[in-house]
N, C-alpha and C positions, 0 to 999 in steps of 0.2 A: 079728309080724315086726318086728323091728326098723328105726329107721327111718335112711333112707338121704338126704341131698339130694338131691334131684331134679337139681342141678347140679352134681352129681360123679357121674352114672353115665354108663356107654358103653356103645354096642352091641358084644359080641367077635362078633356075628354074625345078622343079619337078613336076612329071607326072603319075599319078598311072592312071593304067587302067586292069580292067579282062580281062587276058587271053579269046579271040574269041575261040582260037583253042585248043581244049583238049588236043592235044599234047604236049600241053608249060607246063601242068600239072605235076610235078613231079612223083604223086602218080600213078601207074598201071591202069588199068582202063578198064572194058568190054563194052559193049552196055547196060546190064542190072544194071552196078555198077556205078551211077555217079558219077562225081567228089565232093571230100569231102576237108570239110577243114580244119585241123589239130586244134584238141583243146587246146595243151599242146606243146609247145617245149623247151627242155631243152638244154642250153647253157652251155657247162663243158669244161674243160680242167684241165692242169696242174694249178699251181703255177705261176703267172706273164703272165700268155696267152693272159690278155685285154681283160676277157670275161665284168666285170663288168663296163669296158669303152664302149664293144663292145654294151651290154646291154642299156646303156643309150642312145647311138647312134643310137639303133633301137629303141627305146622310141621314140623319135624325129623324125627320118626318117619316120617312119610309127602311126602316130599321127592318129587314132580310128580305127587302124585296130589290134594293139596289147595293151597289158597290161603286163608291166617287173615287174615283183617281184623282190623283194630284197634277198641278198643271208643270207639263214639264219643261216651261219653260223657266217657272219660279226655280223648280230642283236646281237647275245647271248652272242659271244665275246664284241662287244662294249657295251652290254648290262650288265657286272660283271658276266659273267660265265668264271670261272677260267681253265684257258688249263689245259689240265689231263698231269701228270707227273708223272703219274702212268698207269699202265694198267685198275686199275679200273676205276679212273680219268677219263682217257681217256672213256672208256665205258658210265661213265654218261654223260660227254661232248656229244658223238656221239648220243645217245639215244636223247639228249633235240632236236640235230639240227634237227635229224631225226623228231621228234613230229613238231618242229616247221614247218619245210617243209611242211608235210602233211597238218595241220593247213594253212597256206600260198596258198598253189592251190585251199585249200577249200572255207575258207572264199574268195580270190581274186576270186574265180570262181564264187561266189552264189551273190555279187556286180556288178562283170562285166562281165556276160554272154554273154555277145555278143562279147566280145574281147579273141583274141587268146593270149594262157599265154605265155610268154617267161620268164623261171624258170632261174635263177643266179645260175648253179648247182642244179642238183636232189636227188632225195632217194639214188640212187644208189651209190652217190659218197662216202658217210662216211664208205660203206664197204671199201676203200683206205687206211683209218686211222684207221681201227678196229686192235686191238692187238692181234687178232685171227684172222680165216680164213674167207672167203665169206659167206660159207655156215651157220657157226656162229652167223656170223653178221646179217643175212636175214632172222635164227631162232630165233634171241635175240630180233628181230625187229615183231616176227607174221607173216612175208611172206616170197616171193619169191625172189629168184632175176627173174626169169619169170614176174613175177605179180609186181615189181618195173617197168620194162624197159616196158612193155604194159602201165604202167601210159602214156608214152610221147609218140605221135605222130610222133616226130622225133630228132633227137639228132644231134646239130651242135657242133662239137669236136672242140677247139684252141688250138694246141700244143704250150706249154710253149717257150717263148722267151728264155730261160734258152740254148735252142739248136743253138742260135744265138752266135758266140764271144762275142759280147758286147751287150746284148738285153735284161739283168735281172738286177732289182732292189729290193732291198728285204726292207719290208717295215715291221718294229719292232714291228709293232702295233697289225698287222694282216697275216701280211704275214711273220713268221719267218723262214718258211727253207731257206737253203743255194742253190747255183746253183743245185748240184748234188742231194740234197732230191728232188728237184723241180722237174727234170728229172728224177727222180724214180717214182714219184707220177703222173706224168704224163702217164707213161709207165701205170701206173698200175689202174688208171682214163680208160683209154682208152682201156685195155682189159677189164672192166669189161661193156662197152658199146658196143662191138666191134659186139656182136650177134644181136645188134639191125637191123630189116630191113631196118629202112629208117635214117645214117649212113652216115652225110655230115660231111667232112674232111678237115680242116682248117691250112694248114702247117705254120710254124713260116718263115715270110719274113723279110725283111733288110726294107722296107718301110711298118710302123704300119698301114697309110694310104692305101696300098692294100690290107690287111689283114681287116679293115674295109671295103671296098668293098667289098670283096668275103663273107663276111657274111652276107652283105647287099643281095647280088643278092641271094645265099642260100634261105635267107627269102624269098625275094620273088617270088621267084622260086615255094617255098613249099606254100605258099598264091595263085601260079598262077596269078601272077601279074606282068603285063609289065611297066617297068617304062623305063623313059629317065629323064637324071639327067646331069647336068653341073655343076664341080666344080668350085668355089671361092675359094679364099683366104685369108682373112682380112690381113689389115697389120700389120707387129709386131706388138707386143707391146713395148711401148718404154722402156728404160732400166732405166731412173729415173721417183721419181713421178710425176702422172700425174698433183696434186699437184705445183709441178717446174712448169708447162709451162700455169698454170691459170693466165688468163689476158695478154699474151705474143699477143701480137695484130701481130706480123710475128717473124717469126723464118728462121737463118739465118741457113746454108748449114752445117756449122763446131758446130752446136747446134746440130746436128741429130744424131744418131748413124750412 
């Protein structure tokens, strides 16, 4: 498929509708256990995955049926909390995102009650960057890692683009590792969710635009919700400013890109 920007397509027509048939139901389900509907889902990957693109894109696509948190470890970082360049460093940095998290599903949960959380990254993830081990990190923190991964209802993984030839950008601000940390971090993201039971799996594609699909249907999969969706396209955008062509009453063929 060729690839499209994620910020030039429109809906020409969307359709949500519940699942009739309990089968369409992701979750397991008896006679006596009915169908539930996920309070918590946490969206992780590596480094460069397009969780936080993927995130705003299900903000939108599913407009009062979810509520996307912000990932908190962008907030702290953009917020003057200095990356640890240290192991202790590091400790306090992980400690704050970890507090901030919890803070974030709580207050967002006790506001909007009635909407399912989609988390930017979970608790689980800063054991990845702990400078000691899991078990450590899950001690230094008061719990589990048991009692982390029961927070989320269900855990949608995007492997890092980093696994693509040409599919990473590394962005100075916030995103400093290089390809190959990216790809270790990912690896190591993904084994510590990997025991979760409900364990949707996002592989890195050559079209970011399918890769936004398959999250999309994911979600609503786990919602139990049948949609039908038609894409658009918007047209480029032009390559001078929009500016230039104010007051242009027609524009000639060799004026266009």
């Amino acid at each position: 498929m060729t690839f499209r920007d994620p910020t030039r397509i429109t809906l020409t027509r969307r359709r949500f509708q519940r699942a009739a048939d309990p089968a369409v139901a992701i979750a397991a389900t008896t006679p006596d256990q009915p169908i539930t509907r996920p309070r918590r889902i946490v969206l992780t990957g590596g480094p460069g995955s397009g969780k936080s693109t993927a995130a705003s894109f299900l903000a939108r696509e599913f407009t009062g049926e979810l509520w996307v948190l912000p990932e908190s470890a962008t907030l702290m970082y953009r917020g003057g909390m200095p990356r640890g360049e240290s192991p202790v460093g590091t400790q306090i940095a992980q400690r704050a995102i970890f507090d901030c998290q919890c803070a974030l599903e709580l207050a967002h949960g006790e506001q909007h009650p009635d909407r399912v959380q989609i988390c930017d990254r979970g608790t689980v993830d800063g054991a990845a960057y702990w400078p000691h081990d899991d078990a450590n990190f899950f001690r230094t923190m008061g719990t589990s890692h048991e009692r982390e991964l029961a927070r989320y209802d269900a855990v949608i993984f995007m492997h890092t683009a980093a696994h693509l030839p040409a599919g990473y950008e590394r962005d100075l601000e916030v995103r400093t590792e290089d390809r190959d940390l990216a790809i270790a971090l990912d690896d190591r993201i993904f084994g510590l969710y990997a025991s979760h039971p409900k364990l949707v799996t996002i592989e890195s594609r050559g079209s970011f635009l399918d890769k936004l699909i398959a999250v999309r249907t994911a979600v609503a999969e786990l919602l139990s919700i049948e949609l039908a969706t038609e894409f658009d396209t918007l047209p480029p955008r032009p390559s001078v400013p929009l500016s230039t062509l104010a007051g242009l009453g027609t524009l000639s063929a060799d004026m266009l890109p």
